[in-house]
Structure formats: C-alpha cells, structure tokens
N, C-alpha and C positions, 0 to 999 in steps of 0.2 A: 754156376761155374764148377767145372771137377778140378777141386784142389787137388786131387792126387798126380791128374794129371800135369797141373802146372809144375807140381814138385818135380817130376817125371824128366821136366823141359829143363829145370834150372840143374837139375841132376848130372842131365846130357851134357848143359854146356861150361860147366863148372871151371874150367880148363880155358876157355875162350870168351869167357866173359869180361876180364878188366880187359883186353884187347879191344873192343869194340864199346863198353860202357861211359865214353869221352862225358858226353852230357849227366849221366851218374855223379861220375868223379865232380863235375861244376858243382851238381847242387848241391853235395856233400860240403862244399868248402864254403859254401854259402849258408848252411847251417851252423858251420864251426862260426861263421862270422855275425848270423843273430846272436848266437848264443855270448859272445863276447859284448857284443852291441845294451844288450840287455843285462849286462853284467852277471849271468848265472851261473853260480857257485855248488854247484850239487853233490851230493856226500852219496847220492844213491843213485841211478842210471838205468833208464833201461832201453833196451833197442830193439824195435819192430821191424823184420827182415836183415839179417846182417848181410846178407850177402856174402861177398868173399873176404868182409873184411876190411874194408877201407875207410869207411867212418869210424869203425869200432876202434878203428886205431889211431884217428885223431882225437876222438875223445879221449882215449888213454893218456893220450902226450901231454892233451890238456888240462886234464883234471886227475893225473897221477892217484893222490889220494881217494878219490872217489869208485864206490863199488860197483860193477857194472855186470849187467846181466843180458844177453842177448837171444835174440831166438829167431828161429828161420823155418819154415815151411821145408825145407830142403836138406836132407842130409849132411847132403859133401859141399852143400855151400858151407854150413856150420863148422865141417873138418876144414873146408880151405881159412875159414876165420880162424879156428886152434892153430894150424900150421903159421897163419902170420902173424898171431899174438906172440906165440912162443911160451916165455916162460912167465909173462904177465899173468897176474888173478880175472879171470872171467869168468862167472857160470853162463854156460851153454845148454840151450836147451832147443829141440828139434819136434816144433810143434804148429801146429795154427795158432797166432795171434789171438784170435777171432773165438776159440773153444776153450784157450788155457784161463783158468782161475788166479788171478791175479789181486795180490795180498793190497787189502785198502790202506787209502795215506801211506803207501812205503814211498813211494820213488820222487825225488825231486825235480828229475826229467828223464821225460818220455821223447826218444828220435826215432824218426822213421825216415828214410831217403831210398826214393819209387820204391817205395812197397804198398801204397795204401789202392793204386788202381785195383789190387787182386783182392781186393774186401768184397767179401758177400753181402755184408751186413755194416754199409761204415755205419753210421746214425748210432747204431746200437754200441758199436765196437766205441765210436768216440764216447760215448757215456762209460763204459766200463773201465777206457782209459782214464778217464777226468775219474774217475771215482779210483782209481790207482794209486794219484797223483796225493801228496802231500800237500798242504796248506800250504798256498803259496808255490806251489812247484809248478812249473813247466812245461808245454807238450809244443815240440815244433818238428815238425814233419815236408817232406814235400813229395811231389805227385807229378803226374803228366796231365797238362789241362788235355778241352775237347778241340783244340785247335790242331793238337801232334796227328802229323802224317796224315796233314789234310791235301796233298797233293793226289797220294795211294786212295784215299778216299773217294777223292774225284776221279781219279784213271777207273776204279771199280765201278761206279754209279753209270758212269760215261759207258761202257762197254757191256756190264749187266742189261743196259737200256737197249744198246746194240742189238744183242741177240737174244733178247726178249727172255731174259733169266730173272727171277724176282731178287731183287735188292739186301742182300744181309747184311749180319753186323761184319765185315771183315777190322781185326784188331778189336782190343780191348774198348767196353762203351763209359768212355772219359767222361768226365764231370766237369760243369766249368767251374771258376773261381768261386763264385757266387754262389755257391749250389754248397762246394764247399764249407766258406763262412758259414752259411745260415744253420749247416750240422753242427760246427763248435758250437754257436752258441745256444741252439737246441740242447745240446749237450753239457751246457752250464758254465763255460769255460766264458773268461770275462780277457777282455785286452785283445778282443779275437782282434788278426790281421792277416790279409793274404799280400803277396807279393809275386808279377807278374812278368814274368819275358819270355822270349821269342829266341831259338837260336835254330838257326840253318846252316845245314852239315851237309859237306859234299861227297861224294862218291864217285867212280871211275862211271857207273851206270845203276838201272833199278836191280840188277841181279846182283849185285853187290852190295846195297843195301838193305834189301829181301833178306841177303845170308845175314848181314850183320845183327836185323832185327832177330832173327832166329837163334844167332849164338849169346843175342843174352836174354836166351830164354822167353823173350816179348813173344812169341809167335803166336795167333789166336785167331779162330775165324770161326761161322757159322756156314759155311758153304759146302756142308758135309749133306745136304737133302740134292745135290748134282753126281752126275755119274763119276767115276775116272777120265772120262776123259772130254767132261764138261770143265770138269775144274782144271785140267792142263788145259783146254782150250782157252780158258777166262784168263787164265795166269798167264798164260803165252802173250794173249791181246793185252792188258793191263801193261807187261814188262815193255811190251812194243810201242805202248804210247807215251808211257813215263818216259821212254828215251829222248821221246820226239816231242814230247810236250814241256817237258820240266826239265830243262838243259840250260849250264850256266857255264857257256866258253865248252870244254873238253869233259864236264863234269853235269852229274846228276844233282841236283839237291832236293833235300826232305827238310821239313819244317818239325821244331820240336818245340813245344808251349811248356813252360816249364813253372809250376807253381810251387810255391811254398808257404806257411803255415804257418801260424803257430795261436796260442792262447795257454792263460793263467788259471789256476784253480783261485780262490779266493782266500783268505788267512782264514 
C-alpha cells in the first residue's frame, strides 16, 4: 500500500470528513463505552490515527488527568485535531504508526478507531503495540470487518464478469474478526475479545455514496491495469446496477461490518 498516498487522500478531505464519517462517530462511542465497561483508568494514552479529532476528545473529557499523545499519517488531519483540542495538553505527532519507535511499558492504553484497515504490517505492528503497553495496560481498537460494502463488491464482481475484465481488489482488503483475534493473541495480548455488528446506511443513490466513501478519504482500488475509459465504462455499469439492484424505498443502502477490539498486556 502507498502510504503517501493514503496521506494524500485524508489531506484532500480533511474539511469533509466528520460530514460523512456517521459509522466513525458509532465506534468511537463505543470504545468510550469498553473503556468504562472495563473500568480503565490510564495516567498515559496514546492514539493510533487521530483523525480530525473526535475520539481524542472524548478521551480528554474522560480522563482529564491523563497524558495523551496522538498521531496520524496525515498532516491536516493532526492540525484539524490541534484546532479542536484547543488549549488542552496533547503531544501530536505526524507519522506512520507502523515505523515510529515507541517507548516500552509507557502507555496504559493504546485507541485506534478505523485506523487499523491501512496497516501494512498489523501482526507485526500489534506486537510492538503490546510491547508499548504497560503491565497491565490496555489496547482497544476498532476496524471495518470483510463484510463492509459487500453490495459494491458484488455490483463489481457481477460486471467485471460482464465484459470479461479480470476481477480486482476494488476498496481496501478487510480482515474478518477472527483473523483479527488470532493477531492479538499472536501478539501476546491475553483477555483478547472482538465485538461484531452490522449497520446499513442509506443514500439518495450509488453516486452519492461512491462520493461519500471518497471524502473520508476510504477510496482505494487496484483497477489501474484498465484503460480511461475501461474504468468509466466499469464505474458507469457498477453505478447503474447498485441503483437497480440494492434499493430500499427511494434510497440506496451499503452495508458497514463494524469491529471492535481490544486485549490486556499481562502484570
């Protein structure tokens, strides 16, 4: 995957991202709600993908006293996270997750909310989180299972078949739950748990949803070995059958599998 260019994407849409991020916003609130669940108390924090800012800032409200440190792949995500802290203590820092050297036993919890589908390397990356992690400390995270924008899936399979184009990956290649777990505990992390749901989101149409995927930065395909105007042709057919095929009343829906995470380092 060209990190640069994902940075590139999240850059662009920096501006129209909590606009369309609805299912973001869920699972962010849904980690505020492990984290109480589990009663964790953390004096040190850190956050993988901050985004523009919206979990960073409920963990603030929540754990005032605690230090918290975040970091993003993407510049003017990082500034849009400054801009809504304000005058709160956060060190920022604008990097790969995935390459930064991160100090052992410091952090009491580790949050990531959809950041982890754009890892190169999770396996690897979850081990050097759990070795981050403080005795006893926390990592809960969540993700887009391999279920998300399996309608688009099928519109593309369906019409690639069509007119005889070979099959790529269009959208990021999702993991399922299971695949998941078995990294935590690969990774040494004990109390592993995942947690699973389903939410479908409607839209006027598929071109409305295509843009929305786009402004928050999701966008990703391997359909770059088709001409210009193989690929308008594929996206034209694809738009024209999600209309026709995946219609609910006056509206379009897409499916979003929505996981979430988390495991314990050991005392």
């Amino acid at each position: 995957m060209d990190k640069q260019k994902v940075a590139r994407q999240f850059n662009r849409n920096v501006h129209t991202y909590d606009n369309v991020a609805v299912v973001q916003k869920r699972m962010a609130h849904r980690i505020m709600q492990t984290l109480e669940e589990k009663r964790v108390r953390p004096a040190e924090i850190l956050e993988i993908g901050c985004g523009t800012g919206y979990l960073t800032m409920l963990l603030a409200e929540a754990f005032p006293l605690a230090k918290l440190t975040v970091v993003d792949l993407a510049e003017n995500m990082v500034d849009m996270t400054r801009e809504r802290m304000g005058e709160k203590s956060v060190r920022y820092l604008v990097g790969d997750a995935e390459t930064i050297t991160w100090d052992a036993n410091r952090y009491d919890l580790i949050v990531s909310n959809a950041t982890l589908q754009w890892f190169s390397n999770p396996k690897g990356t979850l081990r050097r989180m759990y070795e981050a992690l403080s005795p006893g400390g926390w990592w809960v995270a969540s993700t887009f299972g391999s279920d998300t924008f399996k309608e688009l899936h099928a519109a593309f399979r369906k019409v690639e078949t069509e007119y005889g184009y070979p099959a790529v990956q269009h959208g990021l290649p999702l993991r399922s739950p299971a695949s998941w777990e078995q990294s935590l505990k690969e990774g040494g992390f004990s109390r592993v748990h995942t947690l699973t749901c389903w939410h479908r989101l409607s839209y006027p149409d598929c071109r409305s949803f295509l843009y929305a995927v786009r402004y928050m930065g999701a966008s990703y395909s391997d359909s770059g070995h088709l001409s210009i105007g193989e690929q308008r042709r594929l996206l034209s057919e694809v738009i024209r059958l999600y209309d026709r095929s995946y219609r609910e009343k006056r509206n379009v829906f897409a499916t979003y599998q929505l996981v979430q995470m988390y495991g314990q380092k050991e005392m």
